[in-house]
C-alpha positions, 0 to 999 in steps of 0.5 A: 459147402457148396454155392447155392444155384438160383434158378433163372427167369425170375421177374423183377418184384414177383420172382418166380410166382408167375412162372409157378401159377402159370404152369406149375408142373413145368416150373417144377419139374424142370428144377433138378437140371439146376442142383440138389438145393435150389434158390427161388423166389416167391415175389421178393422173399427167397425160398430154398427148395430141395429137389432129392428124396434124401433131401426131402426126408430129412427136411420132414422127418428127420430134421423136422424138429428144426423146422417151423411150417413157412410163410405160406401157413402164415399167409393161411392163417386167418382161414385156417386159424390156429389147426394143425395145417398152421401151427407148430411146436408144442401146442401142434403136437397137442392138436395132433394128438387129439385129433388122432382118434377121429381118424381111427380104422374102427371110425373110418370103417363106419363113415365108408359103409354108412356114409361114404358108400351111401352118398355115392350110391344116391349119386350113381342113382341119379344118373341115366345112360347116356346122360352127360355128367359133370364129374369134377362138380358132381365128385366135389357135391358128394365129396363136400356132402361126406365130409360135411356128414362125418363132420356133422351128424345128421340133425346138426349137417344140413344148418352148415352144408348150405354155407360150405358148398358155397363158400369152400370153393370160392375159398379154393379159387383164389387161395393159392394166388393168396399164398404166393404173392408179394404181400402187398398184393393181399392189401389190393381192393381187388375182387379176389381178395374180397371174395377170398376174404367173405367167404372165409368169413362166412364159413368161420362164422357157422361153423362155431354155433354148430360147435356150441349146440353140439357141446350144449347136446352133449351126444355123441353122434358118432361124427368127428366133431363129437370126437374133437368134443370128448378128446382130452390132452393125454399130459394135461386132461383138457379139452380143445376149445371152441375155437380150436374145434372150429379150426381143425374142421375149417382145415379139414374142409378146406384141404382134405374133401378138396384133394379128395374130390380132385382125386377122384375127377382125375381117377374117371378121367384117366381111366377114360382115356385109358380102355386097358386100364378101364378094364382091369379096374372093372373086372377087379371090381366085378371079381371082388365086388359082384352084384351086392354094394362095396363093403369096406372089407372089400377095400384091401382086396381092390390091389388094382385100384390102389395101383391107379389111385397111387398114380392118380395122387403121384400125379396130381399132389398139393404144389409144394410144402413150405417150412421155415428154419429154426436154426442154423443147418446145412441141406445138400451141402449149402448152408441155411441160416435160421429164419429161412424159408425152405420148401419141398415139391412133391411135383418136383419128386414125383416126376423125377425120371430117375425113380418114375421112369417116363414120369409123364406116362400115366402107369398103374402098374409102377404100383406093383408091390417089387417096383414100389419097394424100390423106392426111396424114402421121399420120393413118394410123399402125397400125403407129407411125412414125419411128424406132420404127415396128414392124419387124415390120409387113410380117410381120403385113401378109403373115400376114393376107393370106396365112391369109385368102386360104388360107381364103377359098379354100376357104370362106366365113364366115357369121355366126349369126343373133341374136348380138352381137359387139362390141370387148372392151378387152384387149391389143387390140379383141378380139371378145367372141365370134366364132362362124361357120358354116362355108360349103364353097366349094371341096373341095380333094383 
């Protein structure tokens, strides 16, 4: 066995949490100088967080079934209810099974040419050249409106995408601040608590009575809730409840349409600041593409534009995974004892010198297929891994390639001269702002 190495700078009754909100990337990535396993502390809880792939992996895939999700799901709780975000064991793997089928290539397929294509097209349609656009407001609009369609059919949508809109990103603001204090924090009559709190409220509150009047029609609406409506337990043959619907769709809300609309703000930025990059994207676009909308066909063929999304998520990945032993173990050498809190960063992993070299240095091309080969289990982990790796990535991979090519398409995205944008610590590695100029590249009839 080897001695635990505890990271310094920790603050008496908040630990480390300042040090992680204030400049996470920072914190994180400077934590290999202190060992393979290393000791923090999130307020006064202490967390073992494992900083090599080989670590990594076996914490959620090959030991997986040794660990629980971690304090900061149990803090996430009464948002995300019992989904597959926050639950465990037996009855997560019932959620997962059931929810599999919503996320199947054949629905996915649908959702890109009729959903995700369309409200990108209708976004790119109300643009002139020269216009200044927002682009982490406008991708977070037509990121919440796809999600709310596939979600929702169109006679059930609009009764909730009102309530979404407001209240997700309120939820978002202050989320992560929720999940990394002490917990007497959370008890505070402070504004970010309440606000927290009421837009949580609300959001669980419309979502079931669009649950019941899609169970009482009994249609299939081609959405992912008729899906979770007819999904049976293959052991058992029933259904999920009301409650377990309103659940998983709070959590794919809440976690799924953020990181895609982030996803996509930080795509037009680095390509902005990138010409070399803008350019290889665009004749990609233009050779694979041409003058017709984007098929989803189209998508497997757009390998340089996988390369900058593969880039875009390795830089830009959830702040970390929290899990909790279950039993006694040992990672790296030191000892964990059952009811530990252990976390994987993939900031951490990420940046990692070794497997990313200049980690910092904004590089599609470390996406090419013979240096992708070469790394390890772990490394990369954007979407998890295992047993709970994210069902839904396959749906956000297809929504990012699908808008940006629908968008790129037709214009192209320059920066203005003289602002700074940088990451903001919410939810996700939020732009501080994002204005653009709106460049016409094609005038579609």
């Amino acid at each position: 066995m080897v001695a635990r190495v505890d990271v310094p700078g920790r603050w008496p009754l908040v630990g480390h949490t300042v040090r992680l909100l204030r400049n996470p990337v920072e914190f994180l990535s400077s934590l290999p100088a202190s060992g393979d396993v290393v000791r923090i502390f999130l307020g006064p809880l202490p967390v073992f967080l494992v900083i090599t792939p080989e670590l990594a992996w076996q914490v959620l895939s090959t030991d997986a079934a040794k660990f629980d999700k971690g304090v900061v799901f149990d803090k996430m709780r009464p948002l995300f209810g019992d989904g597959l975000a926050t639950s465990n064991g037996a009855f997560n793997q019932r959620q997962r099974r059931m929810v599999l089928p919503a996320f199947s290539r054949a629905r996915i397929e649908g959702y890109a040419e009729h959903t995700m294509r369309t409200y990108a097209e209708n976004l790119a349609d109300q643009w002139k050249p020269g216009e200044i656009v927002q682009v982490d407001k406008r991708m977070q609009d037509v990121v919440l409106s796809i999600a709310a369609r596939t979600l929702f059919s169109a006679e059930l949508g609009p009764r909730v995408l009102d309530e979404i809109r407001r209240s997700i990103p309120i939820m978002l603001k202050y989320v992560l601040v929720r999940a990394f204090s002490p917990p007497f924090v959370e008890k505070l009559p402070i504004p970010a608590n309440r606000r927290f709190d009421e837009a949580a409220a609300r959001l669980r509150e419309v979502i079931p009575e669009v649950v019941v009047t899609a169970r009482e029609q009994g249609v299939d609406h081609g959405d992912l809730l008729s899906t979770f409506l007819a999904a049976r337990d293959e052991e058992t043959g029933e259904p999920m409840s009301d409650e377990q619907i309103r659940d998983e769709v709070v959590t794919i809300l809440t976690t799924g349409a953020e990181t895609t609309a982030v996803a996509l703000s930080w795509f037009f930025h680095e390509i902005g600041r990138r010409p070399d990059v803008r350019r290889r994207f665009h004749e990609e676009i233009d050779s694979v593409v041409g003058d017709r909308p984007v098929e989803f066909a189209d998508l497997p063929k757009l390998e340089y534009t996988h390369r900058i999304i593969n880039e875009i998520v390795r830089r830009t990945p959830p702040i970390i995974l929290m899990r909790r032993a279950r039993e006694d173990l040992v990672l790296g050498g030191v000892r964990i004892k059952k009811g530990t809190e252990v976390a994987v960063s993939q900031h951490t992993l990420h940046r990692n010198p070794r497997y990313f070299p200049q980690p910092d240095r904004f590089d599609p091309d470390r996406w090419a297929p013979d240096r992708a080969a070469e790394l390890p289990k772990g490394a990369f982990i954007p979407f998890g891994a295992g047993a709970r790796f994210c069902p839904g990535h396959f749906f956000a991979q297809t929504e990012i390639a699908m808008v940006a090519a629908t968008i790129a398409r037709r214009w192209q995205l320059d920066p203005v001269p003289g602002l700074r944008v940088y990451a903001q610590v919410k939810a996700t590695m939020q732009p501080n702002q994002l204005p653009m100029t709106a460049v016409l590249r094609r005038n579609d009839p």
